[in-house]
C-alpha positions in Angstrom: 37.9 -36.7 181.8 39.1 -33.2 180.8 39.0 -30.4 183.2 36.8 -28.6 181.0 34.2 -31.7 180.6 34.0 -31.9 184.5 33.1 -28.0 184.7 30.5 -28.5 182.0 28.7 -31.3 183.8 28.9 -29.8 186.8 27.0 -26.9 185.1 24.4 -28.8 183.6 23.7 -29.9 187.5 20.6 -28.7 188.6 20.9 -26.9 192.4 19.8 -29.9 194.1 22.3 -32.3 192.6 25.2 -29.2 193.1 24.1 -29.2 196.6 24.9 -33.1 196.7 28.0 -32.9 194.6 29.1 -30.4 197.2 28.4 -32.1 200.3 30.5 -35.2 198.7 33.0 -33.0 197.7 33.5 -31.7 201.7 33.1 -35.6 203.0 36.2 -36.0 200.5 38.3 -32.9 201.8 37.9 -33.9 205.5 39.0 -37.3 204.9 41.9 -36.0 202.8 42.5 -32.9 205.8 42.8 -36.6 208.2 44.9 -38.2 206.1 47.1 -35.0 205.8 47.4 -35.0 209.7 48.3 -38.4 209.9 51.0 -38.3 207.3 48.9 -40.8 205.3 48.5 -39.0 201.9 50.6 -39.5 198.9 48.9 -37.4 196.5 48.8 -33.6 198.0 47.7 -32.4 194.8 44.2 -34.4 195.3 43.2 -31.8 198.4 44.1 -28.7 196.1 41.4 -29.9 193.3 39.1 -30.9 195.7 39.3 -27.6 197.4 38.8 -25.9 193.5 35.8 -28.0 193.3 34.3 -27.4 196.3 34.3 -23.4 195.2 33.0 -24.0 191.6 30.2 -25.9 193.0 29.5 -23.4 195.3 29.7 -20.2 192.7 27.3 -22.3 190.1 24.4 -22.5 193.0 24.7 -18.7 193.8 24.8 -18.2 190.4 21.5 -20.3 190.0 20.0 -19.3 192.8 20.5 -15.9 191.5 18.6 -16.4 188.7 15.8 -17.8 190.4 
């Protein structure tokens, strides 16, 4: 899927399912930040999209709760 597809789903999301998404998405950082500490992880990149994620999931609930 193309970067821009991913950011349109995501903002079609309502706030409950961002809130979701978001708690997934820091499950999926701390296991990455563990397998970073135990020299486990082969793909760095992974943990600097996952931390990009994390902050557009948490500017679109602002943003919707915002207009709320």
């Amino acid at each position: 899927m193309k970067k821009t597809e991913s950011r349109k789903a995501l903002a079609a999301k309502s706030p409950a399912e961002l809130q979701t998404e978001l708690n997934a998405l820091l499950k999926e950082q701390f296991g990455l930040r563990m397998q970073k500490a135990t020299q486990q992880l082969t793909n760095t990149e992974k943990l600097k999209q996952v931390r990009r994620n994390i902050a557009r999931a948490r500017t679109l609930i602002h943003q919707k709760a915002g207009q709320a």
